[in-house]
N, C-alpha and C positions, 0 to 999 in steps of 0.2 A: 460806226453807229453802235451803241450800248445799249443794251435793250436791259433795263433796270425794273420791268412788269413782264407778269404774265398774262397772256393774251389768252380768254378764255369766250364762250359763246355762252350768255344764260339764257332758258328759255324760258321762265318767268320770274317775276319780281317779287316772291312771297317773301324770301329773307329781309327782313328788316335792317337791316346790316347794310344789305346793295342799296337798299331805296334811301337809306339816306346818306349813303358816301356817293351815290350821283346827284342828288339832291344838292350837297357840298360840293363837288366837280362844278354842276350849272353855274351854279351859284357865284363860284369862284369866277368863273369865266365871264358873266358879266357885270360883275366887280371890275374887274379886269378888261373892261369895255369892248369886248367878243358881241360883235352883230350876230346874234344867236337866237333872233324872233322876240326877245324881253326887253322889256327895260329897265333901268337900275329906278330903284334898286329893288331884286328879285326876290320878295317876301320866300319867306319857306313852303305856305299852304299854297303858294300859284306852282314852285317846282316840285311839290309833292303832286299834286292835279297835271304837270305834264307827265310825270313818271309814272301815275296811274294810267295817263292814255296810252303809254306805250305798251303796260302791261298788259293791255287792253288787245292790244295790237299784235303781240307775240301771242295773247290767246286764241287770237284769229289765225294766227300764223301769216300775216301781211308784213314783216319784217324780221328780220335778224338783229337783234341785241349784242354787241360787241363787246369787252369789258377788258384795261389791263390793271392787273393788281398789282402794287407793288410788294414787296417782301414780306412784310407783316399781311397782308392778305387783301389791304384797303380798295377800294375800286380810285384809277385817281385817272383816269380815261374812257371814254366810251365813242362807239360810233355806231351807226343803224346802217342796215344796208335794206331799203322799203322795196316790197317786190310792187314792179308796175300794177297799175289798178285795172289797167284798158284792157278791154279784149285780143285787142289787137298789138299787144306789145307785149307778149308772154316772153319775148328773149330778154328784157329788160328789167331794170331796177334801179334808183334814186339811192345815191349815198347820204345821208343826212346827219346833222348833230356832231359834227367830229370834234371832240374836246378831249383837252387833256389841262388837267389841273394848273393853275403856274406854277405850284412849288416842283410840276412834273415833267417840266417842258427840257426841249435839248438833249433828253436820254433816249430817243429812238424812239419812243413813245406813239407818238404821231403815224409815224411812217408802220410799223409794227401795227397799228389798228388796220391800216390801209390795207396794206397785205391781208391782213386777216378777213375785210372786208372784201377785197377779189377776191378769196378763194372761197368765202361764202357763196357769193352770186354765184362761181364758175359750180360750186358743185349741185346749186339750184337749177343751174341750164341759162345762166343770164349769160349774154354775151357782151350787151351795151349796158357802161354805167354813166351816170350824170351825176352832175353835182353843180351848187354853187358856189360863192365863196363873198365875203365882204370883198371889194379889191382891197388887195396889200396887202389881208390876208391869209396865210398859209400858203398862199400861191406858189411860190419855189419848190416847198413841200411837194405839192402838186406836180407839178412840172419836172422835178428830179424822179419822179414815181412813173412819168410816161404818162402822164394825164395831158389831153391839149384842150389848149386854151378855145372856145369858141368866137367869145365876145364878150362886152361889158355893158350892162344895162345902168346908166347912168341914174339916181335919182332911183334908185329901186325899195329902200328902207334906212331904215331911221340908226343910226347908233345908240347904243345900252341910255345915253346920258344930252340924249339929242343931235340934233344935226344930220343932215340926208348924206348917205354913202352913196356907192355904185356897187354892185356885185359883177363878179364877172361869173362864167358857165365854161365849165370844163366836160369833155365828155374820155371815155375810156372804152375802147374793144377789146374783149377778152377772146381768146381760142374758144372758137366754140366744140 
């Protein structure tokens, strides 16, 4: 694996620089027809408005912001790691958003947020992680990383350009 970015944790979105090289990331990915909650085609002012909720969200401190840059400094990956809401689930946290640009795909990219992502949770005190995934999806990803499959909810959302997918639900135990 080549790990062609550096993996770094922002804790808010004020450089204008980050907000619009993930803004371009999103973008890219459902261009690119990535079941990622949008659909094509993904104006700029609707991913400027999710990347304000997120920044929204690090202000709260209810997530970790993931980011890899490649050489010149660009963000061309990100991934969330959402701490659980519930009272009752403080060992916990949702991994969400995992994208990597396509000009960025195949360089370890992917797998390198992942990592960076359990070792957020683990040094938060999460022990369980979840995730979804379109099926066919990044799956193997998954799966080569020690994530297990739960199941597949058929019929669960829509792709970038129409059409109903399935998502399946991966979970992940950390050393506590």
């Amino acid at each position: 694996m080549t790990q062609a970015a550096r993996i770094r944790r922002l804790d808010s979105l004020n450089d204008p620089r980050h907000l619009a090289d993930l803004c371009e990331v999103l973008i890219d990915c459902v261009d690119g027809d990535a079941s990622v909650s949008f659909m094509h085609p993904l104006s700029l002012p609707k991913a400027q408005a999710f990347w304000s909720a997120v920044a929204d969200g690090l202000a709260r401190n209810d997530r970790a912001l993931l980011v890899a840059q490649n050489g010149g400094g660009r963000i061309v990956g990100t991934v969330q790691v959402v701490w659980a809401q519930s009272e009752n689930q403080p060992h916990r946290a949702d991994v969400s958003k995992m994208l990597v640009h396509r000009g960025a795909r195949r360089q370890g990219i992917g797998a390198a947020l992942m990592a960076a992502a359990e070792q957020a949770a683990a040094e938060a005190g999460r022990t369980v992680l979840v995730l979804d995934t379109a099926s066919g999806e990044a799956e193997r990803l998954y799966q080569r990383l020690g994530w297990q499959r739960c199941g597949t909810i058929p019929g669960y959302a829509l792709w970038p350009r129409g059409g109903v997918c399935a998502t399946t639900i991966y979970f992940k135990a950390l050393p506590a």
